[in-house]
C-alpha angles and dihedrals in degrees: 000000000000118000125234110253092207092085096042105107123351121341136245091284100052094045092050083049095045091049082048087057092050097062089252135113113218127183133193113252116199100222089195094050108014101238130154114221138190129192095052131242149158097256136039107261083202095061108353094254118156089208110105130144129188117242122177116266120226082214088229123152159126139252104261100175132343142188129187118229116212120209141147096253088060135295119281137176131230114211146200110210121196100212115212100265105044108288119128115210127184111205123115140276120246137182091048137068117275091235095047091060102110132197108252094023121139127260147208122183122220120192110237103220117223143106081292106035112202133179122233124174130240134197106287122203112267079049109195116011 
């Protein structure tokens, strides 16, 4: 009986956070279908393929859809951000007012260094199409 490769070693998630660590972004690519997916995972969610490989991700985006919080320690927004090749993350947008992120606006994602690394965007230049 062969065994499934996909277990050997970490999984999806520690190699995502590992890459993070590393000062990359890296995103899951179906070879059977072409999808980009984030979060990762050890099958395609578009046809079910285990056969995904990371490829580094530009960062680049758009503003897909946005909501302000409100609370008493500042205003912040939460963001979903359309990557260049298909991917949808959700994270914030810094370096910019809560109210000034726009639908639609342009994107660039920083790694935010840390135990945990985690990317946030941040205004990129074209600003809104």
């Amino acid at each position: 009986m062969a065994t499934d490769t996909r277990f050997d070693g970490p999984g999806p998630d520690a190699q995502y956070l590992q890459a993070l660590q590393d000062g990359r972004l890296m995103l899951q690519h179906c070879e059977d279908c072409a999808a980009v997916r984030f979060p990762p995972a050890l099958v395609c969610r578009a046809c079910g393929s285990p056969r995904l490989q990371w490829r580094a991700s530009p960062g680049l985006g758009s503003v897909y859809s946005l909501t302000t919080v409100r609370d008493r320690a500042g205003d912040y927004n939460v963001a979903l951000v359309d990557l260049e090749g298909g991917a949808r993350m959700m994270s914030r947008v810094e370096d910019t007012a809560p109210d000034a992120v726009r639908i639609g606006q342009h994107v660039r994602a920083r790694i935010v260094a840390g135990e945990e690394p985690f990317v946030v965007f941040a205004p990129a230049e074209g600003g809104t199409p």
